[in-house]
N, C-alpha and C positions, 0 to 999 in steps of 0.2 A: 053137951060136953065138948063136940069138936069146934062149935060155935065161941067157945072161950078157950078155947087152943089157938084159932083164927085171929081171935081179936089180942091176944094174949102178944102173938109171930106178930101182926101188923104195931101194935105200940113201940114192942122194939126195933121195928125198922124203922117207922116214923123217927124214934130219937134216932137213930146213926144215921139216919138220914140229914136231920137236922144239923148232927153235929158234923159231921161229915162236910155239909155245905158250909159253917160259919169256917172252917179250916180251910175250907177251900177258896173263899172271899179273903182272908187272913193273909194265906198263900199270896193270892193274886196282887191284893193291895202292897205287899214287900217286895214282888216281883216287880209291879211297875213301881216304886221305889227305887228298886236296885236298877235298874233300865236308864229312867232318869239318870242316876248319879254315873252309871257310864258312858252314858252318852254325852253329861259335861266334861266328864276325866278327856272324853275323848277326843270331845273339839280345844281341850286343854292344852293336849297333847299333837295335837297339830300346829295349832296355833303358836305354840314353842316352838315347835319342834326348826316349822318352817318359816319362821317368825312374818304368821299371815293375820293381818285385822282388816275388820270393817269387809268389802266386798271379795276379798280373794277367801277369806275367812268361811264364807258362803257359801261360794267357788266348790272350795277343797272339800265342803261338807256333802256337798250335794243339794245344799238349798241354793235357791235363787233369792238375791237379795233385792231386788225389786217384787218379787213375790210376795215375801214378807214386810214391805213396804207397804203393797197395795193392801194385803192382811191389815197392818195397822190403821192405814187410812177407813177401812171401811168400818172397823173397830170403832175409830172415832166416831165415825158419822153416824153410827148407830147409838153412842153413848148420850145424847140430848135425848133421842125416845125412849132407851130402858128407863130413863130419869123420871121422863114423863108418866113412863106407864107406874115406876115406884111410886111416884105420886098418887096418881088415882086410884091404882089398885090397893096399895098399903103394905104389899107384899115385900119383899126383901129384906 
């Protein structure tokens, strides 16, 4: 009898458990949504404000715009072998 009292407590915490986490995934996934979209409001709003593009743009943000250059480049360099491996693996 307290055997099915046990298992009885454990099903219902299992669901709020479960439910719990898919709110909390829900949560997260709006949260960096919302993140996102202020952080473009906000290079928006510099970028007005102090009327800055291209490299001071960067500057004012805190990125380094050869940084993100190099970013890109290695981006590139790698796009011929994902292609590759799409190819023979089948995957993507």
């Amino acid at each position: 009898m307290a055997t099915a009292s046990i298992a009885d407590k454990l099903a219902k915490l299992e669901t709020k458990i479960v439910k719990r986490e898919k709110t909390i995934a829900d949560e997260t996934k709006e949260l960096e949504k919302d993140k996102a979209e202020y952080n473009r409001l906000y290079i928006m709003l510099l970028s007005d404000k102090y009327k800055l593009s291209g490299k001071d743009l960067f500057s004012a943000t805190g990125l380094s715009f050869t940084s993100v250059k190099r970013s890109k480049k290695l981006l590139m360099s790698l796009l011929p072998l994902v292609k590759r491996i799409r190819n023979v693996s089948g995957y993507f």
